[in-house]
Z-matrix of the N, CA and C atoms (Angstrom, degrees):
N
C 1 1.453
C 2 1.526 1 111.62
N 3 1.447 2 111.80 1 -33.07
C 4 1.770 3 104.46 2 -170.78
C 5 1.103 4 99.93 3 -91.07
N 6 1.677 5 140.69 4 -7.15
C 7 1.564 6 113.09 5 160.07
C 8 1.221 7 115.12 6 -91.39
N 9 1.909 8 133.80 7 2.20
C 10 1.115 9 141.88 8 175.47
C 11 1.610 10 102.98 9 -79.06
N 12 1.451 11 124.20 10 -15.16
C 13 1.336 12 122.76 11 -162.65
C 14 1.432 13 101.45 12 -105.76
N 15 1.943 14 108.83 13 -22.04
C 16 1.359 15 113.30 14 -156.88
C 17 2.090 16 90.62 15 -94.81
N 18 1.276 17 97.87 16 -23.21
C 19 1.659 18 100.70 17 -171.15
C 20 1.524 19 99.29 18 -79.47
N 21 1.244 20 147.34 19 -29.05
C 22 1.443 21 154.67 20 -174.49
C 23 1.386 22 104.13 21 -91.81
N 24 1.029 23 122.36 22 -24.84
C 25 1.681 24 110.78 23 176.32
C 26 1.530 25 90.24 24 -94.32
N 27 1.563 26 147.46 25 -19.06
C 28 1.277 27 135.32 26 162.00
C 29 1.693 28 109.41 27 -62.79
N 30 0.897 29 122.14 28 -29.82
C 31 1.166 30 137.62 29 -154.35
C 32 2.107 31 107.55 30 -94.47
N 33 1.329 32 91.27 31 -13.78
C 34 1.894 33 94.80 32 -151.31
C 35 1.704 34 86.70 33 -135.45
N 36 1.020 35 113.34 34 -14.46
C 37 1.665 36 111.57 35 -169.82
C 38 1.655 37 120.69 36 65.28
N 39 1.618 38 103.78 37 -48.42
C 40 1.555 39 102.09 38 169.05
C 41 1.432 40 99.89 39 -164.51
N 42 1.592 41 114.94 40 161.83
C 43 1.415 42 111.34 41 -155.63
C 44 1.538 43 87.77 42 -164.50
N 45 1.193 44 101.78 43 177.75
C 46 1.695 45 116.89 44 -171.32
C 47 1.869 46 87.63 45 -105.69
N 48 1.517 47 104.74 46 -170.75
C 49 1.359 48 99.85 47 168.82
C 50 1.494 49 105.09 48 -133.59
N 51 1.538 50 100.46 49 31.23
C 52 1.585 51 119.93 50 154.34
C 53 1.149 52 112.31 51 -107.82
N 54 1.428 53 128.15 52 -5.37
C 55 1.581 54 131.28 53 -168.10
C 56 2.085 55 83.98 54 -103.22
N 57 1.331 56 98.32 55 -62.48
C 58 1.502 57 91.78 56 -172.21
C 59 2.105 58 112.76 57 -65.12
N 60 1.432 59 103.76 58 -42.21
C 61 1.577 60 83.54 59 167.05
C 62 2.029 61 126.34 60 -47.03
N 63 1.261 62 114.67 61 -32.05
C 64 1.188 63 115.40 62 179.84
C 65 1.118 64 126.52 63 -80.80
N 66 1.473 65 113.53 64 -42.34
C 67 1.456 66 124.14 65 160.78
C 68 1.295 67 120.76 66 -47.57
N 69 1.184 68 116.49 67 -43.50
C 70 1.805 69 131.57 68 -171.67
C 71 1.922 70 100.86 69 -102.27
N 72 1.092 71 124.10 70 9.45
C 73 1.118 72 127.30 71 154.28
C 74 1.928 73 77.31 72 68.78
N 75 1.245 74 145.28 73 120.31
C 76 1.237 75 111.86 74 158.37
C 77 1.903 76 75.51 75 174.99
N 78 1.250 77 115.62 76 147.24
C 79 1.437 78 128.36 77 176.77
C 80 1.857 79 100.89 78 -61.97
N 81 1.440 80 89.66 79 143.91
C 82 1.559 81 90.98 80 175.15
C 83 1.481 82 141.63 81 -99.39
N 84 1.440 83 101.87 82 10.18
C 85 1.565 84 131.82 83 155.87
C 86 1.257 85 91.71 84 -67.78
N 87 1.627 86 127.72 85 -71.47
C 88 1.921 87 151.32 86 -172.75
C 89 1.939 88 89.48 87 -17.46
N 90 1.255 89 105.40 88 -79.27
C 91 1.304 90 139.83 89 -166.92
C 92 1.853 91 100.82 90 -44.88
N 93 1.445 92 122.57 91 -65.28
C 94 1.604 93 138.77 92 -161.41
C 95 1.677 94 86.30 93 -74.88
N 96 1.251 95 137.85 94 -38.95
C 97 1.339 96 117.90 95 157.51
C 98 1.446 97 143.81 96 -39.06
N 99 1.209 98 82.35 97 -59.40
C 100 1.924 99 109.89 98 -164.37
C 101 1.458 100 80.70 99 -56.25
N 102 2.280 101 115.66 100 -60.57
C 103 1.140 102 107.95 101 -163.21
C 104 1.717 103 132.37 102 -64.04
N 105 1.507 104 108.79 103 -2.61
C 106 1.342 105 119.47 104 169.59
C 107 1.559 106 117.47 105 -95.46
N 108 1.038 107 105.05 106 -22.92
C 109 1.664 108 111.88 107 156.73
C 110 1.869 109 95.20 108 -67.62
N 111 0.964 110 124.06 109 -63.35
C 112 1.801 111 100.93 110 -159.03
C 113 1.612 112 103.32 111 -71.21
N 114 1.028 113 110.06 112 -13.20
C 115 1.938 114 108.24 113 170.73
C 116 1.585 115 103.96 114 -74.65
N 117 1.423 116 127.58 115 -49.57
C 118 1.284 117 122.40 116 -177.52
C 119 1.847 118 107.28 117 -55.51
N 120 1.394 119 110.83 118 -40.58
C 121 1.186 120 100.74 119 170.04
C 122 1.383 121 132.78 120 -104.17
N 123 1.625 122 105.72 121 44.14
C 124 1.565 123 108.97 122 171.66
C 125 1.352 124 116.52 123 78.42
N 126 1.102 125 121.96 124 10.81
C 127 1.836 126 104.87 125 -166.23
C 128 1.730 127 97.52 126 -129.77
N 129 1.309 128 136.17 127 6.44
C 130 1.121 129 144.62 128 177.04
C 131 1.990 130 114.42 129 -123.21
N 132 1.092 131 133.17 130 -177.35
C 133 1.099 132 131.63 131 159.42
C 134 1.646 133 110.87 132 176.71
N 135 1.137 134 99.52 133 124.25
C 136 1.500 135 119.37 134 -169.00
C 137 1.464 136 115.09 135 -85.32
N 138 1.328 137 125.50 136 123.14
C 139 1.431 138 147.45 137 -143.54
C 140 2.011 139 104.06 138 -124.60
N 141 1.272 140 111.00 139 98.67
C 142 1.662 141 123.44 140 -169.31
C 143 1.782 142 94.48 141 -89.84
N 144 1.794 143 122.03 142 95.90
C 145 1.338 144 99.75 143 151.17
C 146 1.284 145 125.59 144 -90.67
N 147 1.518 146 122.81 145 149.15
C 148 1.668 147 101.98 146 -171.02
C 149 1.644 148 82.49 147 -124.10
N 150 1.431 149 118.59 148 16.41
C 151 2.065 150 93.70 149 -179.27
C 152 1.337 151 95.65 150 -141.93
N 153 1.842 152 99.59 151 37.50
C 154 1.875 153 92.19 152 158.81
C 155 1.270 154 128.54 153 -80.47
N 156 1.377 155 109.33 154 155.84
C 157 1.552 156 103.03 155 -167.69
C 158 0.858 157 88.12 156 -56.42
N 159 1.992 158 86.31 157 156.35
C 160 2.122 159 113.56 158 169.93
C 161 1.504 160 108.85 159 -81.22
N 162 0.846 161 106.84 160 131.69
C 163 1.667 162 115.89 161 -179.03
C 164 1.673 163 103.87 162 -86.67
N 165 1.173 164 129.48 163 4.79
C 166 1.281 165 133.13 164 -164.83
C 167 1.616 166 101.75 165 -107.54
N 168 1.418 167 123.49 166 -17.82
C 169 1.626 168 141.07 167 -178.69
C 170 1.543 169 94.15 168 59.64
N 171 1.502 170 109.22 169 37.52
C 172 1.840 171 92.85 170 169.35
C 173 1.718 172 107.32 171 -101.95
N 174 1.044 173 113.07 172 18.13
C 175 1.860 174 134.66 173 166.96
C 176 1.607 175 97.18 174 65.27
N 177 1.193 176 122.89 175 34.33
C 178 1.764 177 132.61 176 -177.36
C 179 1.294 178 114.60 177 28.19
N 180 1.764 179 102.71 178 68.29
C 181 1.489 180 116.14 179 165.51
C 182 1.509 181 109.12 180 -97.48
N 183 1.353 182 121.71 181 65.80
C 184 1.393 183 124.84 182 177.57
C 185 1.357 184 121.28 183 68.71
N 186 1.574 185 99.10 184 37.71
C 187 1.765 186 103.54 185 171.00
C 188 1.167 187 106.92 186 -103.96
N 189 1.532 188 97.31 187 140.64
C 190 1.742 189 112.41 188 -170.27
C 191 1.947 190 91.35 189 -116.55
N 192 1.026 191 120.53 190 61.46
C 193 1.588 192 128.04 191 162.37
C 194 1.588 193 88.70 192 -95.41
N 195 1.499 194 88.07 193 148.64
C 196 1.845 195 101.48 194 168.78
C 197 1.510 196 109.44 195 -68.48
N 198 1.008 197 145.91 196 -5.57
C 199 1.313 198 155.34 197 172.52
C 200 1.750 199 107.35 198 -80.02
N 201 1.301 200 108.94 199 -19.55
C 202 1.597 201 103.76 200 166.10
C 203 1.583 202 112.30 201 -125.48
N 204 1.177 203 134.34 202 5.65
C 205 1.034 204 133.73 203 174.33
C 206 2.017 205 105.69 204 -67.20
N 207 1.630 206 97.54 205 175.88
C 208 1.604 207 79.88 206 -172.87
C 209 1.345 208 124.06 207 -93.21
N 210 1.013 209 136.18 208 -177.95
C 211 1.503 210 152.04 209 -171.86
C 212 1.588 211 135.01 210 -105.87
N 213 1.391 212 99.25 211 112.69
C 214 1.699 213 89.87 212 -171.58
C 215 1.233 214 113.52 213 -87.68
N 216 1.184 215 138.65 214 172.03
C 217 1.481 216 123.55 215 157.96
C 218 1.144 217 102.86 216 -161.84
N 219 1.565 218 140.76 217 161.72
C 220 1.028 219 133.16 218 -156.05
C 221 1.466 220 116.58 219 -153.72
N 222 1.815 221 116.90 220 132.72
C 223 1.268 222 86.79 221 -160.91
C 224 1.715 223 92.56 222 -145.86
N 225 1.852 224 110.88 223 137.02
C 226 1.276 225 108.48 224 -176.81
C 227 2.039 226 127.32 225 -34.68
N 228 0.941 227 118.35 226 147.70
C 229 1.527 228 114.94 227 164.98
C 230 1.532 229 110.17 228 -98.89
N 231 1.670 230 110.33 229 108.01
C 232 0.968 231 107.46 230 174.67
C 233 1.709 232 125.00 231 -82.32
């Protein structure tokens, strides 16, 4: 699984670890592990957006739907 996660983030540049759990068929707890294991050892790095668009079209006047909360994404260290 961790070179299936490490070959798709080569492959994708950066990804959620809902984009790579689905793609890789693989639970997405499975996935937020592995990917904090490759951050503990340097080869991953985790990316916080907090002013992505709201997917909810409420123009982010203080909506707390998971659709505006922020965004991780994660992307190999080459």
């Amino acid at each position: 699984m961790l070179s299936q996660i490490i070959k798709y983030l080569k492959t994708n540049k950066e990804a959620s670890a809902s984009q790579i759990a689905v793609e890789l068929k693989i639970d997405r707890q499975t996935v937020e592990a592995i990917l904090e294991e490759l951050i503990r050892k340097g080869r991953v790095i985790k990316y916080i957006y907090e002013n992505s668009t709201c997917l909810c079209n409420c123009n982010c006047c203080g909506c707390t739907g998971m659709s505006c909360k922020a965004k991780e994404a994660y992307r190999l260290i080459q």
